[in-house]
SEVEX-564877 format. One line per field, with one value per residue: x, y, z of N, C-alpha, C in turn. Coordinates in pm, 1 decimal. Example, Ala and Ser with C-alpha at 12.3 -4.5 7.8 and 13.67 -1.06 7.14 Angstrom:
2
n.X c(1319.0, 1285.0)
n.Y c(-569.0, -225.0)
n.Z c(780.0, 708.0)
ca.X c(1230.0, 1367.0)
ca.Y c(-450.0, -106.0)
ca.Z c(780.0, 714.0)
c.X c(1320.0, 1290.0)
c.Y c(-330.0, 3.0)
c.Z c(780.0, 787.0)
***
This chain:
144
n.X c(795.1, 561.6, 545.4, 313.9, -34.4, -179.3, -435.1, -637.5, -804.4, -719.4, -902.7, -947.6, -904.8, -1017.7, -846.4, -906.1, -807.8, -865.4, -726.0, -731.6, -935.9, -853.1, -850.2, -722.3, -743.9, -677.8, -592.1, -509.2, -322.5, -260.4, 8.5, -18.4, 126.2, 361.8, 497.1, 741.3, 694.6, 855.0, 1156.0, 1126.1, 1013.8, 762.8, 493.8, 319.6, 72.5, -40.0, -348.8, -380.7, -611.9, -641.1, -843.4, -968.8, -1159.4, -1157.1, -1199.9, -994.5, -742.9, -500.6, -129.6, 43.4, 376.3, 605.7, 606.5, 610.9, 714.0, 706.5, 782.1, 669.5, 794.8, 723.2, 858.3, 971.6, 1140.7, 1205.2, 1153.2, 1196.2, 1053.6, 1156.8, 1064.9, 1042.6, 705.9, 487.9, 466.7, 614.5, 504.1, 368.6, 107.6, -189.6, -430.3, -779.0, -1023.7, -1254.9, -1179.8, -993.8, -695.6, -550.0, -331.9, -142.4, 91.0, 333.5, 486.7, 770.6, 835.5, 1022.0, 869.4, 586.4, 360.9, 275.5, 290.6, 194.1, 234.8, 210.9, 239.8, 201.8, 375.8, 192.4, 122.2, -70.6, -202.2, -295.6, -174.7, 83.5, 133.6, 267.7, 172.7, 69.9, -60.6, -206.9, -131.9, -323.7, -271.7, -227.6, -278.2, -78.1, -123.4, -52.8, -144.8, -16.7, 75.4, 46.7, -234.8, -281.4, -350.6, -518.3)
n.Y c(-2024.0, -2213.3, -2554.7, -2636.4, -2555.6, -2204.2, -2112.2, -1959.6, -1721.5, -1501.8, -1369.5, -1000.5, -796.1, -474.7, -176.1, 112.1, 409.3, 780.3, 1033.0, 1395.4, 1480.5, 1366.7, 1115.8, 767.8, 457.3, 155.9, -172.8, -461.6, -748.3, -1041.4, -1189.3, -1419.3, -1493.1, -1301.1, -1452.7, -1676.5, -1929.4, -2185.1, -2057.5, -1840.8, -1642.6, -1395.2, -1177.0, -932.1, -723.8, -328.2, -125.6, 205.9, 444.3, 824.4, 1043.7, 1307.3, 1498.6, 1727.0, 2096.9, 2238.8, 2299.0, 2051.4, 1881.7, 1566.6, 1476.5, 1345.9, 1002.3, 703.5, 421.5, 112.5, -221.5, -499.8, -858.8, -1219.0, -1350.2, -1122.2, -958.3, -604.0, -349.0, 3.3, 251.0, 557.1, 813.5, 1047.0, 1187.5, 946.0, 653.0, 802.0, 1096.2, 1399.5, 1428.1, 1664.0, 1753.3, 1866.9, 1998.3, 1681.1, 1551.5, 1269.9, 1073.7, 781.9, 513.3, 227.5, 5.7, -203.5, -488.1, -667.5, -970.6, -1229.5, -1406.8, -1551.7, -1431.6, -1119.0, -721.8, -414.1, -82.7, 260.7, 614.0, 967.3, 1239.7, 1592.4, 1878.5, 2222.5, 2375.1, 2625.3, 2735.3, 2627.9, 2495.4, 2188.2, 1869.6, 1541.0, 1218.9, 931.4, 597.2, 306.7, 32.6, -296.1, -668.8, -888.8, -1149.8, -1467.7, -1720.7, -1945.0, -1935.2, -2127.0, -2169.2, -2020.3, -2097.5, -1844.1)
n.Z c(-1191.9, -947.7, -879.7, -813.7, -778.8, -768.5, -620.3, -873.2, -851.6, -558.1, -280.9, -259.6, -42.0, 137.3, 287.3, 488.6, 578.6, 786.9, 755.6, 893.4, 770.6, 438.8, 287.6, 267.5, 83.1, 54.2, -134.0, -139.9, -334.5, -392.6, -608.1, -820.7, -1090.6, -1128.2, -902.5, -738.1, -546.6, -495.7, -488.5, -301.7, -319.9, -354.9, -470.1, -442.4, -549.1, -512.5, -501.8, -458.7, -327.0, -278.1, -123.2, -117.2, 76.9, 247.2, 317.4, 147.2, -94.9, -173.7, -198.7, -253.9, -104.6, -18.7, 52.2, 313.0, 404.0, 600.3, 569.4, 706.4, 695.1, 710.3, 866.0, 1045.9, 953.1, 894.3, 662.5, 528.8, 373.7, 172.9, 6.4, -242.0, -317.8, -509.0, -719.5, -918.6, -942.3, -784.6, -718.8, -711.9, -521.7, -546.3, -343.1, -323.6, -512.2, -615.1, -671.4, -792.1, -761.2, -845.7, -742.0, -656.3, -418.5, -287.4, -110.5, 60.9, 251.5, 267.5, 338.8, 497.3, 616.0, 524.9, 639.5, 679.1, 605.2, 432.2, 372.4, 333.2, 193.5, 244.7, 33.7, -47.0, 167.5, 243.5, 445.8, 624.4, 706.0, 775.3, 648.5, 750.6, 633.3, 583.0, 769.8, 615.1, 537.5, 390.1, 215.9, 87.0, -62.7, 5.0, 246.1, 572.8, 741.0, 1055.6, 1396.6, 1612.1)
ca.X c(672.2, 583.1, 472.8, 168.4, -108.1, -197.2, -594.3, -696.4, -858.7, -761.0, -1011.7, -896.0, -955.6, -966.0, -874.1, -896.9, -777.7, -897.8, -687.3, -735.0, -1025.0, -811.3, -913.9, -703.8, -770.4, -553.2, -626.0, -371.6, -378.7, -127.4, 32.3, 41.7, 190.2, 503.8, 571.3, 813.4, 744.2, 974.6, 1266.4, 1113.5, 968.4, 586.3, 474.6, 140.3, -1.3, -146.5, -408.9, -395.6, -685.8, -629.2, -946.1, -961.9, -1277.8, -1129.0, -1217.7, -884.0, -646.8, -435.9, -39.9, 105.9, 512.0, 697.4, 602.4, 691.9, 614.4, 751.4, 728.8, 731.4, 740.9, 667.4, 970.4, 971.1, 1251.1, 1157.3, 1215.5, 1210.7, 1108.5, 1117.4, 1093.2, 937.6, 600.7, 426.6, 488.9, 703.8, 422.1, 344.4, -43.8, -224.7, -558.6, -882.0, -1163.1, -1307.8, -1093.8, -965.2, -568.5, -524.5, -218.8, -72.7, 244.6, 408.1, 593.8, 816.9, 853.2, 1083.3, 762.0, 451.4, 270.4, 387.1, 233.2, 290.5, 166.8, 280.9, 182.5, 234.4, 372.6, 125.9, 116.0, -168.6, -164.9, -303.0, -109.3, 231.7, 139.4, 296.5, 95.1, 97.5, -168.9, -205.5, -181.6, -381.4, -185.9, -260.3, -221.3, -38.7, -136.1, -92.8, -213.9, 43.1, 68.2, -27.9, -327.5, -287.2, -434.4, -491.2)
ca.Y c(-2047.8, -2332.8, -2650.2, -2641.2, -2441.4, -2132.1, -2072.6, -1821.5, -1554.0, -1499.3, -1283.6, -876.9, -710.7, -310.1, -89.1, 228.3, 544.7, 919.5, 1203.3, 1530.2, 1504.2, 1289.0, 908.2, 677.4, 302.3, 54.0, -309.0, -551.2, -866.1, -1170.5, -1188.5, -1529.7, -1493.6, -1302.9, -1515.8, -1816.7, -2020.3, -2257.7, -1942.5, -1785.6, -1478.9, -1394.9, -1050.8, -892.7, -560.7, -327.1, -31.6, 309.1, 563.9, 908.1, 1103.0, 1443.2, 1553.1, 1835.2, 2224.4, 2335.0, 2197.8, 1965.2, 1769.2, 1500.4, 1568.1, 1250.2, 859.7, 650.2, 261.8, 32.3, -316.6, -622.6, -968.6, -1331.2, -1339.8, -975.5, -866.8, -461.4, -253.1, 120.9, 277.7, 691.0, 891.7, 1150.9, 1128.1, 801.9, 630.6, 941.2, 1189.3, 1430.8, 1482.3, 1771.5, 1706.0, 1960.7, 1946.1, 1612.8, 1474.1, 1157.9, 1030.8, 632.2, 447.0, 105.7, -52.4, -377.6, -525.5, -842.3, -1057.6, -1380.6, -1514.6, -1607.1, -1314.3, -992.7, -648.8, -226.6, 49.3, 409.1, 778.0, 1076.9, 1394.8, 1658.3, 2054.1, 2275.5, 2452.4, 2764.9, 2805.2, 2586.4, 2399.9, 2050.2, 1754.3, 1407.7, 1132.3, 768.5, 535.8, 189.6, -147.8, -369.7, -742.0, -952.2, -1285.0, -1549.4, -1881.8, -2026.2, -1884.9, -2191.8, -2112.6, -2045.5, -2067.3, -1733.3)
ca.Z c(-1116.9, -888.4, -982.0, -710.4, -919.1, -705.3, -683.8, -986.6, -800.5, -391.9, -232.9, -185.6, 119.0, 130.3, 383.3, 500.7, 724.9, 722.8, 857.0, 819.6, 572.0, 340.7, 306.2, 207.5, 74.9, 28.3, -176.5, -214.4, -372.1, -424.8, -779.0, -878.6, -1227.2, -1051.8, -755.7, -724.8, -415.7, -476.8, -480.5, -134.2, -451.6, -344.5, -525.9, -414.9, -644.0, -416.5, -536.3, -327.4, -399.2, -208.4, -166.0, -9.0, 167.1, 299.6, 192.9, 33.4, -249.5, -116.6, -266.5, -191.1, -112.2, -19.9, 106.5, 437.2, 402.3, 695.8, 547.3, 722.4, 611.9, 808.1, 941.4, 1100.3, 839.2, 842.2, 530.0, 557.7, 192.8, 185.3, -102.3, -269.8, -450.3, -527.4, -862.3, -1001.9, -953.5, -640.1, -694.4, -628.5, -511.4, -564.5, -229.4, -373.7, -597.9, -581.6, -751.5, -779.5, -847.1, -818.0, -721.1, -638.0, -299.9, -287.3, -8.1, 46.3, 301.4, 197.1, 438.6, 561.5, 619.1, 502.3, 713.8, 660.1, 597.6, 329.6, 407.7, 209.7, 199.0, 232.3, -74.6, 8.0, 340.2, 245.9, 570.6, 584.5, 756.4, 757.4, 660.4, 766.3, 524.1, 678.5, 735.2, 575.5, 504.8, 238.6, 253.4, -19.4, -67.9, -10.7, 376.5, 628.8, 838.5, 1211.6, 1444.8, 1710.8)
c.X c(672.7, 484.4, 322.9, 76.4, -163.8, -354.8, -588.5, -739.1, -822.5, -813.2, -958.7, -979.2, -922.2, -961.8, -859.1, -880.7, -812.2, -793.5, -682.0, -829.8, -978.7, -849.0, -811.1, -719.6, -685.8, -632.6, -499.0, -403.7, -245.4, -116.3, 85.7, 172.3, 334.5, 575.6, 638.7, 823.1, 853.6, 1110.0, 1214.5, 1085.8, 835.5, 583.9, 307.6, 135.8, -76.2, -220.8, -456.2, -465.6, -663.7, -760.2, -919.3, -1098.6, -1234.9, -1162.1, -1100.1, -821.2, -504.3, -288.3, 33.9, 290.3, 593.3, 574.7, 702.9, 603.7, 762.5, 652.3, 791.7, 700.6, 736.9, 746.4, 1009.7, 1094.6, 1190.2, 1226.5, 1161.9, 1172.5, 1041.3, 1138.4, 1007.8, 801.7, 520.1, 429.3, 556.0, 599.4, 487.6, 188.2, -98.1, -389.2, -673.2, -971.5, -1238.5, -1277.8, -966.8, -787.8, -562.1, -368.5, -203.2, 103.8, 291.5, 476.6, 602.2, 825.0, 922.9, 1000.3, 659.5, 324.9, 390.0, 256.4, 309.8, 145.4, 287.1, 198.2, 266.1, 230.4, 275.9, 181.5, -34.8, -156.7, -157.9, -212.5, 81.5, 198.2, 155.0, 200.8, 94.4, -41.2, -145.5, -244.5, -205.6, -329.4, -307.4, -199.6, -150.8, -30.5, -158.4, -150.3, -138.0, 121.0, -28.5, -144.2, -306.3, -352.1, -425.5, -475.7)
c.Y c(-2190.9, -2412.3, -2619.3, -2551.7, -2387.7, -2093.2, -1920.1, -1702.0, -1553.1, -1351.9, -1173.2, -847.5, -585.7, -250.6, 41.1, 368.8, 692.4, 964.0, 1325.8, 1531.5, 1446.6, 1115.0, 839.8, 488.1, 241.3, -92.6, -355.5, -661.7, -951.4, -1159.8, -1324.3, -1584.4, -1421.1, -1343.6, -1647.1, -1878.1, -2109.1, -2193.2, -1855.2, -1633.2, -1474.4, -1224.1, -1007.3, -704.6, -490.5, -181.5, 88.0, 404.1, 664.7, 1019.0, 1232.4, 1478.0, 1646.3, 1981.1, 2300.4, 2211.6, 2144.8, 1905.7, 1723.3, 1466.1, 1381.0, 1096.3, 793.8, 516.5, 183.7, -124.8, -464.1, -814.8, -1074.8, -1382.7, -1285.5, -941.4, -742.9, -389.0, -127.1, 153.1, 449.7, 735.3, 999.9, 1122.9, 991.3, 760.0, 730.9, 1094.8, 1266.7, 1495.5, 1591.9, 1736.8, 1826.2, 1953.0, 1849.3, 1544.7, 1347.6, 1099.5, 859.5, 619.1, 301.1, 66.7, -192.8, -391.4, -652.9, -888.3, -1177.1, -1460.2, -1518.3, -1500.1, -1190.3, -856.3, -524.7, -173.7, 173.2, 541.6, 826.3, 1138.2, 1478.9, 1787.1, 2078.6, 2395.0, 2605.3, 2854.6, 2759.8, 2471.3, 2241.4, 1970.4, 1617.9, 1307.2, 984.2, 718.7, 372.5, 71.9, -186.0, -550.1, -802.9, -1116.0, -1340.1, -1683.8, -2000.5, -2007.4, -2011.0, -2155.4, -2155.0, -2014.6, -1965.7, -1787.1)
c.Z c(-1065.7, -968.0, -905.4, -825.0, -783.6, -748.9, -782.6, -911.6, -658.3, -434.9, -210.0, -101.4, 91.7, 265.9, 421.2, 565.1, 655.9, 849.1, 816.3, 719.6, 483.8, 379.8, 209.6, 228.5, 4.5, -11.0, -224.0, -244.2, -425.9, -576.8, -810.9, -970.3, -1195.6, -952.4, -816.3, -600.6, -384.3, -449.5, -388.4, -236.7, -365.0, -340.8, -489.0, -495.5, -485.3, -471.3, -396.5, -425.1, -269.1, -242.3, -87.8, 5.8, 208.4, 202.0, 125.4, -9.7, -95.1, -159.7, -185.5, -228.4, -100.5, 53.0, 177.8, 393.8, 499.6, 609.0, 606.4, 715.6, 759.1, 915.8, 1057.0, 1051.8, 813.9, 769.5, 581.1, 397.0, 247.1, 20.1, -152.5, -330.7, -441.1, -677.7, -964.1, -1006.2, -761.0, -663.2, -639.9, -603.4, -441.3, -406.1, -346.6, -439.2, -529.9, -644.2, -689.0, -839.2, -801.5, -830.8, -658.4, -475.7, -316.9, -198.5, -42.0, 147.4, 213.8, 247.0, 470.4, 589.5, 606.7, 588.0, 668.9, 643.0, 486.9, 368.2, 289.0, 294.9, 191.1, 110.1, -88.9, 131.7, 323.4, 379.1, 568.9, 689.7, 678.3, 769.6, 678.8, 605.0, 617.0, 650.8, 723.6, 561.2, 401.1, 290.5, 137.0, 0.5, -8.6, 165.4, 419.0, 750.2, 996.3, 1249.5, 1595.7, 1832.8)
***
């Protein structure tokens, strides 16, 4: 860790996209305690809740995240699931998880989508998932 002391709490921001009757929200937040500025490290947590509003059962099949940092270095991440699961989600029901992204800037941003199924039908479709920022403290302020 750096010598600089990184403010205790930065501020989260949430955000959020619906498609299809599904809502998802996205909060991310800088991780002090795992970043190394001085070693170009900066770790941000980020909390994804998936809600469904929609009237039939709902799961979620694989994940697309395009991530790019301050630089414009773009990562590609596919895979199945989210955190080792593939959720099935009731009309109304909600599934949370959390997960991590690293960066060698100090800023960056993920946008992406989840392929799901329609449970009843098999029917595949795709939901936004809402960029977002990652901004640490340690990111100099510009100006627009």
């Amino acid at each position: 860790m750096t010598d600089a002391a990184a403010p205790a709490r930065f501020t989260r921001m949430a955000y959020a996209a619906e498609t299809h009757a599904i809502i998802v929200r996205a909060e991310p937040a800088f991780a002090p305690e795992e970043s190394d500025p001085d070693q170009g490290r900066f770790m941000w947590t980020y909390d994804i809740e998936i809600e469904n509003r929609s009237e039939e059962p709902v799961q979620l099949i694989s994940r697309y995240w395009r991530i790019i940092d301050a630089a414009g270095l773009e990562q590609e991440v596919r895979g199945p699931g989210v955190v080792g699961r593939q959720p099935k989600l009731n009309p109304g029901e909600s599934f949370r998880y959390q997960s991590r992204c690293p960066l060698s800037t100090p800023s960056g941003m993920m946008v992406g989508g989840y392929q799901m199924i329609r449970l009843r039908t098999g029917e595949p479709f795709e939901i936004a998932i809402p960029a977002f920022a990652l901004v640490s403290p340690y990111d100099a302020m510009r100006a627009n």
